[in-house]
N, C-alpha and C positions, 0 to 999 in steps of 0.2 A: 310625589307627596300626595296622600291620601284625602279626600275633600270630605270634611264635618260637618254639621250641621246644626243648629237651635233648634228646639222641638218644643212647638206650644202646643199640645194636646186639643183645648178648645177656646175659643176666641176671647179673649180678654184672659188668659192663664198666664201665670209665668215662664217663661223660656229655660226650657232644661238643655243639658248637652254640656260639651258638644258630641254627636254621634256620628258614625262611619255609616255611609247608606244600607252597608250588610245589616248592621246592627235596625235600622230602622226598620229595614223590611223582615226582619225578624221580631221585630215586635207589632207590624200591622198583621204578620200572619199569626201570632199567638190571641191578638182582640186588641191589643194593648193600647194601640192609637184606633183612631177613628175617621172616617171620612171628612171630618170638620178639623182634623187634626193639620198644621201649618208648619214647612218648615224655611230654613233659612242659611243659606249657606255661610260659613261662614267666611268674616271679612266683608261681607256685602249687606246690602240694608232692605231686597226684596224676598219676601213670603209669598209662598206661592204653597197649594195644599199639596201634604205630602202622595197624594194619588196620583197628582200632575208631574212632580220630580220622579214618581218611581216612573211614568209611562213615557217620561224623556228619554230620561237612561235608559229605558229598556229598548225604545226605539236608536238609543245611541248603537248599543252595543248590536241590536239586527242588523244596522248600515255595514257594522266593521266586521262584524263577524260571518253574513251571512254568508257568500262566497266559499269561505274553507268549511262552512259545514255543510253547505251544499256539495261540495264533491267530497266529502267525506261520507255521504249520505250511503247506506249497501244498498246494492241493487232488490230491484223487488222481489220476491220468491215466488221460482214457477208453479203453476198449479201442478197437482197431479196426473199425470194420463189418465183416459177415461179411455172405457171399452164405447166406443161410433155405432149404433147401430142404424139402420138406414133412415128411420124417421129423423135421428140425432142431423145425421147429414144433410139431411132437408132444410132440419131447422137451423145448422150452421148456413147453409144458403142463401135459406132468404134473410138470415143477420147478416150476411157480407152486402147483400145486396140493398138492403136498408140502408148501411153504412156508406154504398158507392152514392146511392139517392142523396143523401146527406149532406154529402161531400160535396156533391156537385153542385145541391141545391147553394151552400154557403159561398160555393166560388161565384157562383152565377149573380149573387145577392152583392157580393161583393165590389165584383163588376160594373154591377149598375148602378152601386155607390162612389161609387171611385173612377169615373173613365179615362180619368187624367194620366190614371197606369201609373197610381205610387208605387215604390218598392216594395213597401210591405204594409199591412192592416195595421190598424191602430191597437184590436186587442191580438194578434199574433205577439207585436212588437212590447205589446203590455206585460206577456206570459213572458218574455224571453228576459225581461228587467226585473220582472217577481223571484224568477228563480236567482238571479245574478245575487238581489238586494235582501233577501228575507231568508230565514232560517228555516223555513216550510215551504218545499220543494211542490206540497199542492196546494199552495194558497193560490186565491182564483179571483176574480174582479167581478160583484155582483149588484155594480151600479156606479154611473158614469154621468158627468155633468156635459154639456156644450162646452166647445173649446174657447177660452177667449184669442185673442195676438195681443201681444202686447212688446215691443222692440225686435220685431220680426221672430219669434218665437210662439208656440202654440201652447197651452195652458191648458189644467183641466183638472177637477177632484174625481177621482177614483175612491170606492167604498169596495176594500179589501176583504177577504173572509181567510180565518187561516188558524193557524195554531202558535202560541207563546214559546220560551221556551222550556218551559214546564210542559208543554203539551197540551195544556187547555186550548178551549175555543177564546178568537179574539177577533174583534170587528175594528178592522182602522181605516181612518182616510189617508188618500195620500193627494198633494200636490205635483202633480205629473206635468215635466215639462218635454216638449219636443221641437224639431226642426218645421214641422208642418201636420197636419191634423190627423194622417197616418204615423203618426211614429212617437214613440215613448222612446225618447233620449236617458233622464233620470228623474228620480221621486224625489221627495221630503215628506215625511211625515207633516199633514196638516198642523197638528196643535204644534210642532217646533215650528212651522213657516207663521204660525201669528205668535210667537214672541220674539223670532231671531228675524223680523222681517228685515230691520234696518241693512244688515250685512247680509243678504242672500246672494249666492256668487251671481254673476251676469247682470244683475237689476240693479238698479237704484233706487231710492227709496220711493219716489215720485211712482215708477215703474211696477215697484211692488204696491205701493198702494193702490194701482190702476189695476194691478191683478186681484188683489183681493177687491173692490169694488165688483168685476165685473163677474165674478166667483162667487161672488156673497160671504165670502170670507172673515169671521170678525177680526180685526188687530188689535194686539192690546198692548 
């Protein structure tokens, strides 16, 4: 069954509808609604603006979909051969050799973060849950909070950078949870973990509220 909606345009308006969410986000992309614009599913009695319902669903359907379009993705396209002339080779050299420095430098850094000998880093483990969970095969984590514990589980907001699926730029947080301070188990979209906190799988509600407290998390 298809979900509807009431649509009050701006605060104190009458409730039109009811509308199909296609329908609504065809009319916020023509102008038609507006950012003050509210909607309301229908059957139920909460308003919430319709910018927040389209970034739900939109976040619904990355969770479900991301997966099959990540390996539907085509492989990247090889550059063209170039003619090596010997300063080229130089310069491929010392780029390989930058790249061994690098390398080594990050494991060493690593290292001496972690002596405990986890399995795996925390953003290794992060990139490998972006690709599984999102639609954008190079979305990438470009800011990270301190982990909380909270029922022997490790916690933490990630500020995601990537593309929709229209292909625009889009900046989301995620609620990251793991087994221990290296490792990304699975995400939630931040703005669904403060409305759906009550039922978040694993936690209780006391539990979630101890993780948003210690996250800075608002609930609403």
């Amino acid at each position: 069954m298809v979900t509807t909606y009431w649509l009050s345009r701006k605060p104190g308006q009458d409730a039109e509808g009811p509308f199909t969410l296609a329908q609504l986000r065809r009319m916020s992309a023509a102008g038609s609604v507006t950012a003050e614009s509210q909607v309301c599913r229908r059957g139920e009695s909460e308003w919430i603006s319709l910018e927040d319902e389209l970034a739900l669903h939109e976040a619904d359907q990355l969770a479900a979909a991301g997966p099959a379009v990540a390996r539907s993705a085509p492989p990247m396209p090889e550059p063209p051969p170039r003619r090596r002339s010997r300063l080229g080779v130089l310069l491929i050299l010392a780029g390989v050799l930058l790249v061994i420095t690098a390398v080594f430098s990050r494991w060493a850094e690593r290292e001496h973060r972690n002596p405990t000998g986890e399995a795996i880093g925390f953003e290794t483990s992060l990139r490998r849950l972006l690709r599984g969970n999102l639609a954008d095969p190079q979305a990438e984590m470009v800011q990270q909070s301190l982990h909380a514990t909270v029922a022997g589980k490790c916690f933490r907001v990630v500020t995601v950078r990537g593309k929709n699926l229209l292909g625009g730029p889009i900046m989301q947080e995620f609620l990251v949870e793991g087994r221990t301070p290296a490792d990304a188990a699975q995400m939630v979209p931040v703005r669904m973990f403060q409305t759906r906190w009550k039922t978040y799988l694993g936690l209780t509600p006391e539990q979630a509220q101890q993780v948003a407290r210690e996250l800075s998390i608002a609930l609403e």
